[in-house]
N, C-alpha and C positions, 0 to 999 in steps of 0.2 A: 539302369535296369539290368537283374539278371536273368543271363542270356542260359537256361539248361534246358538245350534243345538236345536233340536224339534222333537219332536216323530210323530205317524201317526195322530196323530188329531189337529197337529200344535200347542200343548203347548209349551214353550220354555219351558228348563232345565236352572237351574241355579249352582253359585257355591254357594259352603253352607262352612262358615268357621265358627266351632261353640270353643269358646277360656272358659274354666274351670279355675276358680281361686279360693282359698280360702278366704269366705269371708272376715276377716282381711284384704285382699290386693284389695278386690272388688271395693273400692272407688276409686282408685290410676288409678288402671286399668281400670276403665268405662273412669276418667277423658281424658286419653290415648286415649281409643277407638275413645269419642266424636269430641275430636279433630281434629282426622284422618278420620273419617266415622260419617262429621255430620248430615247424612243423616239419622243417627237413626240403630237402632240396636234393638234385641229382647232380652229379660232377659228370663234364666228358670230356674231353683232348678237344684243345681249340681246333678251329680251321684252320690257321695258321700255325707253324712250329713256334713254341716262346708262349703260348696263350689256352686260356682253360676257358670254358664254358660252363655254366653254371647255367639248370634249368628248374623251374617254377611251372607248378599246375595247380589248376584250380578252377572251381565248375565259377566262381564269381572272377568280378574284373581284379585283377593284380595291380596293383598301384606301388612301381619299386623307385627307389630315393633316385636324384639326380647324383649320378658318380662317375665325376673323371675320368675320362680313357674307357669308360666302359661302352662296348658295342648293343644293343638292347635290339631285341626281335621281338615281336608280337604275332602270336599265330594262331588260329584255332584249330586244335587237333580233333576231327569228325569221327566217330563213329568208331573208336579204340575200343576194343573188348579188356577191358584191363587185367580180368581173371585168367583170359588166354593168354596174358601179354606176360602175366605171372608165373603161368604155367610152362612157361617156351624157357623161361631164364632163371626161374630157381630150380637148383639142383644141391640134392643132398651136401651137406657140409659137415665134416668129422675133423673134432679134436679129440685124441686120444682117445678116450670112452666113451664120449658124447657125441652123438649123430643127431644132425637138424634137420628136419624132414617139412613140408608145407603139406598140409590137411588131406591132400589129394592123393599122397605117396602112402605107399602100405608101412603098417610100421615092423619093425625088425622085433622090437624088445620093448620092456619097459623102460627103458634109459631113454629112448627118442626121446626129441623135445621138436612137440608143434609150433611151427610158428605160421602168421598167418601172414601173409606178403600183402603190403600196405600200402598209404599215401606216409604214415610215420615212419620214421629215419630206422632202420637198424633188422635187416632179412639174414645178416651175414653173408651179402654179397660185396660190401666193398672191403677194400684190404684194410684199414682201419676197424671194420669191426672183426674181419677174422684174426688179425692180431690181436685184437684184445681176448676172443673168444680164448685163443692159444694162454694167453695169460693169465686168466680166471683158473683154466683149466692146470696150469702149472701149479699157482698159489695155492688151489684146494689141494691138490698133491701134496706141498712141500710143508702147509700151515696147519690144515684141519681147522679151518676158521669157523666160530659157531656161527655169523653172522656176518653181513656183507650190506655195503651201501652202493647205489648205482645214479650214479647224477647225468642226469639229461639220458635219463632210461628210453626214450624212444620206445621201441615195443617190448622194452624188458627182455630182449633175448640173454643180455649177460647176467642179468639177475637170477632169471630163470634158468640159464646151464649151470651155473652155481649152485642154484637148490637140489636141481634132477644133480650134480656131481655131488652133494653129500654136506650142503653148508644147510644147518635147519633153519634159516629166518633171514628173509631179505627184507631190504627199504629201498622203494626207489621215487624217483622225483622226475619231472619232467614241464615245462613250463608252458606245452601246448597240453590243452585239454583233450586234444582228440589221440595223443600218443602216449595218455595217457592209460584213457579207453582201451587202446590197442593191447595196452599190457596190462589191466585187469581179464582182456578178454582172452589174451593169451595164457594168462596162469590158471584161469581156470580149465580153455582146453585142455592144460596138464595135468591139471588136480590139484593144482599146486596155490591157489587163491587163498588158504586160510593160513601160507607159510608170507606172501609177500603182501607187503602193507606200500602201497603208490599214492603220491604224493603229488598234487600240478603248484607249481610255484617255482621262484626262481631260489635256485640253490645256496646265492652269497646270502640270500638273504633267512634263511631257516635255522633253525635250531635243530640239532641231530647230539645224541649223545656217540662217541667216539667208538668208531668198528674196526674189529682187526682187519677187514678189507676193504676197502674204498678203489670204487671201479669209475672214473668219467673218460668217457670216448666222447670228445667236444673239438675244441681244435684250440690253437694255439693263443687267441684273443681274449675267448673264455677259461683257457686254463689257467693264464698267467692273471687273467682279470677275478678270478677265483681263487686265486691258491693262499689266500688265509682263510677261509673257509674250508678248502681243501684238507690243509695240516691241521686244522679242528678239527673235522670229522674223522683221523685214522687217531686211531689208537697207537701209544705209546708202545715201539716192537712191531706195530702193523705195519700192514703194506696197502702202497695205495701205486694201482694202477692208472695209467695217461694213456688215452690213446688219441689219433687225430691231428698226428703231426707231421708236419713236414721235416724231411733230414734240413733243408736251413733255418728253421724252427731250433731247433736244439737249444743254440747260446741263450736266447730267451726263456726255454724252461729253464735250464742251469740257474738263471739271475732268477728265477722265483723261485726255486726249489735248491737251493745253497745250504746255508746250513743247518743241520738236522734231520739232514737226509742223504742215505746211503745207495745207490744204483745196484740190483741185484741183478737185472737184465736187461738185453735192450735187443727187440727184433725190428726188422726192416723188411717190407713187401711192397716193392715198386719207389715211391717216392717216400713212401709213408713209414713211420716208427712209431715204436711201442714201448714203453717204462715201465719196467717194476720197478717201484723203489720203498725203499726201509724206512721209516720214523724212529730216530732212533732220540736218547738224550745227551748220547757222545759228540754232540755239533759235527758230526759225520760232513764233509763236502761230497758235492755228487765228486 
């Protein structure tokens, strides 16, 4: 039975399933999670040193896989105002030209880009997506790409700074239906709905013809488990951006991304890195 009860001022309660792993097994296990809940998930610092927490919400019961070493909580969170919970922790975010602002903040200009802070993965609060934000924001600088692809678009925030920085036509995909929504419903807050074409399905498995940008903020399970689709989709001379990695991640993209691809850049924020890299036909090594 589900349970979507609410207290006296009509918040829902939800279930809160928050899963403790060491991080040594952190990679294995996000991959797991993603799979099953691609709707995104929150990361926080174990309780312990050595260990990540990984949290699930959802107004229905959560049913997560039996996994090793993993510590699993079950809780119900009563009567959260989510719109206030949104309001207290998104704050303006600026790459270079582009300022991120949520629905509620005045805007400055026409350059803002709305976004609407979500249950789907991608506000540009974790350091993963503001790396990549940084990196879109570079490539449209250094490329003038006409077109751009975004795998596992979450709410399209990197498809859509893209477009507000000056690329005419995105594609994005996404394999949860609802983060999907999010980023139709985002491009049109912008105006921007008749430039980006969103897609729900899984990415190995699509057909795309070749773009001089390719952007996936995924993580290291999905990228390596992706990346001949990946070197499909950029264009010959593109550039296809990674983000969602961890710094001992690395030697694993290298072994998927070898030869025929050149490293133009590489940023780091906390634990996390970010790739630009080149497709080239000089069998370039990173």
């Amino acid at each position: 039975m589900t349970d979507n009860t609410s207290d006296e001022s009509g918040r829902s309660s939800l279930n809160e399933v928050s899963l403790t792993v060491p991080t040594g097994e952190a990679e294995s296990v996000l991959g797991e999670l993603l799979v099953r809940f691609p709707g995104g998930l929150e990361e926080r610092k174990g309780p312990e040193p050595g260990t990540i927490t990984y949290v699930l919400y959802s107004t229905e019961p959560i049913r997560v896989p039996d996994l090793p070493g993993v510590h699993v909580r079950r809780r119900r969170v009563p009567g959260v105002d989510w719109t206030e919970q949104a309001r207290q922790h998104f704050h303006p975010l600026e790459r270079g030209s582009l300022r991120i602002i949520a629905p509620w903040m005045d805007r400055r200009d026409s350059a803002d880009l709305v976004i609407e802070p979500g249950m789907a993965f991608g506000t540009g609060g974790h350091e993963s997506t503001r790396l990549a934000l940084g990196a879109v924001a570079a490539a449209v600088e250094e490329m003038n790409p006409d077109s751009l692809l975004d795998v596992g678009c979450g709410t399209a925030i990197l498809s859509l700074a893209g477009l507000r920085l000056g690329v005419k036509r995105a594609r994005a995909c996404d394999l949860d239906p609802a983060a999907a929504a999010a980023a139709r419903n985002n491009a049109e807050a912008n105006g921007l709905m008749d430039r980006l074409s969103v897609d729900v399905g899984d990415f190995m498995e699509a057909e795309y013809p070749p773009f001089p940008l390719v952007v996936a903020n995924l993580n290291a399970p999905l990228i390596t488990a992706g990346a001949e689709a990946l070197d499909r989709f950029t264009a010959a001379g593109g550039m296809l951006i990674l983000s969602g990695i961890y710094r001992e991640q690395m030697d694993r993209i290298r072994d998927a991304f070898g030869c025929g691809w050149r490293e133009i850049a590489r940023t780091s924020e906390g634990d996390w890195v970010c790739l630009r890299l080149c497709r080239e036909d000089d069998l370039l090594a990173l």
